[in-house]
N, C-alpha and C positions, 0 to 999 in steps of 0.2 A: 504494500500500500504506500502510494505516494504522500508527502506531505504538501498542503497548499496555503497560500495567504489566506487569511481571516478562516484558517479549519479551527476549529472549534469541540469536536468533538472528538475529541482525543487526549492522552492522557501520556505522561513520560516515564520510563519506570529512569532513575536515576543510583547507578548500582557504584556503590561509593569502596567497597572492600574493606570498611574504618569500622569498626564496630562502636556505636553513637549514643554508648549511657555516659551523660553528660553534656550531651548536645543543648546547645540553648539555639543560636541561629542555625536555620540550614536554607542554604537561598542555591537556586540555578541560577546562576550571573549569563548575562550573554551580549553578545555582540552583534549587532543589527548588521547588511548589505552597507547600509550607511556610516557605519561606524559606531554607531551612539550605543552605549554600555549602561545597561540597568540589571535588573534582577527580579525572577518571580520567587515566590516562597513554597518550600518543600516542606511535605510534610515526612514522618518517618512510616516508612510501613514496616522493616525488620529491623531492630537495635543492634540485634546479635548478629546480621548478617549485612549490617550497612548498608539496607536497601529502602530508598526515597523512592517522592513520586509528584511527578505536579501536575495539574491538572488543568489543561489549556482554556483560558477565559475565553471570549468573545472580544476580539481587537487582539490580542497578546501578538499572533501571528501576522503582523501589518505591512510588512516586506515580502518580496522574493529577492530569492539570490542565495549566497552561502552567508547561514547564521555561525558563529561561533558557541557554545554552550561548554560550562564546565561547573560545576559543586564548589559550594564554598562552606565551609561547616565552622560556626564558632563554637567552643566551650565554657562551660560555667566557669573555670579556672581562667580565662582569657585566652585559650590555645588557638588557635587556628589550622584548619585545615582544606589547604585548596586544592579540586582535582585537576584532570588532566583535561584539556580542553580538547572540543568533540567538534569539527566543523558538520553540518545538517544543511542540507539543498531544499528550500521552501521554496515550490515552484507556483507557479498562476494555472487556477483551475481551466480542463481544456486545451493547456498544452503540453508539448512535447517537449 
């Protein structure tokens, strides 16, 4: 299944390998076609198995082109933890 602007009905599993008791932030940061760098918020689905998930709004997906996406995880101690960044082809529904 392809991804497109403005899909909406879809969901990311974001599979981190950190195991996350302790986790206070956990954000998908990403990188717009255009450049511009924001973040949506992850929720945890396994602690023990370091597996988020976020669940795509209605507008989130508002480019096409190649996104950048990577995990950014803060802990209650102040720790940090950033993944590895993922590039994703968001294309325009109808084309090739």
């Amino acid at each position: 299944m392809g991804l497109f602007k403005n899909h909406s009905s879809l969901s990311f599993p974001v599979l981190t390998y950190t195991e996350l008791s302790g986790a206070d932030v956990c954000l998908l940061k990403y990188r717009k076609p255009s450049g511009i760098e924001g973040s949506f918020p992850l929720t945890v689905e396994d602690e023990l198995q370091g597996i988020l998930r976020y669940n795509v709004q209605n507008g989130d997906l508002d480019e096409s082109g190649w996104w950048c996406f990577w995990a950014h995880i803060t802990f209650i101690d102040g720790r940090y933890s950033p993944g590895d960044p993922v590039e994703v082809f968001i294309g325009e529904e109808g084309e090739v």
